[in-house]
N, C-alpha and C positions, 0 to 999 in steps of 0.2 A: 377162822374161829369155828371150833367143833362144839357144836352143842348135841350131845348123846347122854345114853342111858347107860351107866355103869355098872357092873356088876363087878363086888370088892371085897375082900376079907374084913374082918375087924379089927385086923393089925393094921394093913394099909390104908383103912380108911382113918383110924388112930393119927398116923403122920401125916396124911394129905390136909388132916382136919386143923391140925398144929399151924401148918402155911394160912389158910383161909383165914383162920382167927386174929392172925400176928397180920394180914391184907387190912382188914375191917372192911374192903368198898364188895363186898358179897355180903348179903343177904344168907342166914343159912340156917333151912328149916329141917329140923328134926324130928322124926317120928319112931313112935315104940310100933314097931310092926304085930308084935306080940298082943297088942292090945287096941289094936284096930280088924273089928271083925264085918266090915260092911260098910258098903261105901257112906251110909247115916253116919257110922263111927269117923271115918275119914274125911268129911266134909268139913262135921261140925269141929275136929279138931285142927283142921286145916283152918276155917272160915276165923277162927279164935287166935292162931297164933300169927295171921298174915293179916290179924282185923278186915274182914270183908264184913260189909253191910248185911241184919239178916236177911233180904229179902231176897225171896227165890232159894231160899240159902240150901234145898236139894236140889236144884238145877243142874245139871249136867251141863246144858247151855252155859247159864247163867257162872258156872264153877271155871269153862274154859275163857269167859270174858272178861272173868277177878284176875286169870291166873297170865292173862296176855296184857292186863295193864300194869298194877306191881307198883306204878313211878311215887305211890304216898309212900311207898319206902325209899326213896331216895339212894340207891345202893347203883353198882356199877354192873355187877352179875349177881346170880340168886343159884342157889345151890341148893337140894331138897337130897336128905339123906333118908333111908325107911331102913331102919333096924329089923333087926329077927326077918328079914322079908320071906325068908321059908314060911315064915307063921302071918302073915300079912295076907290078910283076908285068905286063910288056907281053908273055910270051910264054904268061901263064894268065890270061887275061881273065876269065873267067870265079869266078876264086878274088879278082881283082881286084874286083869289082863286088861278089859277096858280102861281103870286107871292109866295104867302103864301105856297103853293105846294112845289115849290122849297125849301124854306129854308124848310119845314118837309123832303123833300125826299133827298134834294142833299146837300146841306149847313151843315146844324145842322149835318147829322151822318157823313158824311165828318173832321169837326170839333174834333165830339168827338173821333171816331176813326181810321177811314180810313187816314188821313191823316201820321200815321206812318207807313203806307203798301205803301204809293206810292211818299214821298216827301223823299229823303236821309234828316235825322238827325229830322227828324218831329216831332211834339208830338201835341198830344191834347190840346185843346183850349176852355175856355166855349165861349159858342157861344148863344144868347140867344135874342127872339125876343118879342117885347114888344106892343101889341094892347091895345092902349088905347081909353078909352072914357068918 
């Protein structure tokens, strides 16, 4: 199992999105890149569409320990697409990268294997993120 960070046109992710839909056992979060300017803006629309608890709710911490549990969705793998990502946080680069940081360092290897070293009964998940443009 590959859990990575893609980077995709908007025709091919058009057809990969068609499979996912027609699966239903992924999870699959969708974001206007256009219209996330800060990681404030990407939290709280994060924290809304995966219902996370508000507390802590700008945590960095607290944002990679919502994002490494997931299981009140009940789904098999989870799939996070960022639209416009040219324009996704293009005026805070730097809060951009660390995003994207996160799922390469803590998220994604978490998913694929850590998760059975530290959750009783765990098991690996594709976990997979989608830059489109």
């Amino acid at each position: 199992m590959k859990n990575e960070i893609i980077k995709i046109s908007s025709q091919e992710m058009s057809e990969i999105l068609k499979e996912f839909r027609r699966d239903q056992s992924s999870y699959i979060l969708e974001l206007d890149g256009s219209k996330i300017y800060s990681w404030k803006d990407y939290i709280e629309i994060v924290a809304e569409k995966l219902e996370f608890p508000k507390i802590n709710l700008y945590s960095k911490d607290g944002y990679i320990d919502w994002m490494t549990d997931l299981e009140w969705l009940e789904k098999e793998s989870y799939i996070v697409i960022i639209y416009e990502y040219s324009k996704f946080m293009n005026e805070n680069p730097c809060e951009k990268e660390e995003v994207i940081d996160m799922f390469r360092t803590n998220i994604l290897p978490f998913w694929k294997e850590e998760v059975t070293h530290v959750t009783a009964g765990g098991y690996p998940k594709k976990f997979n993120v989608y830059l489109v443009d």
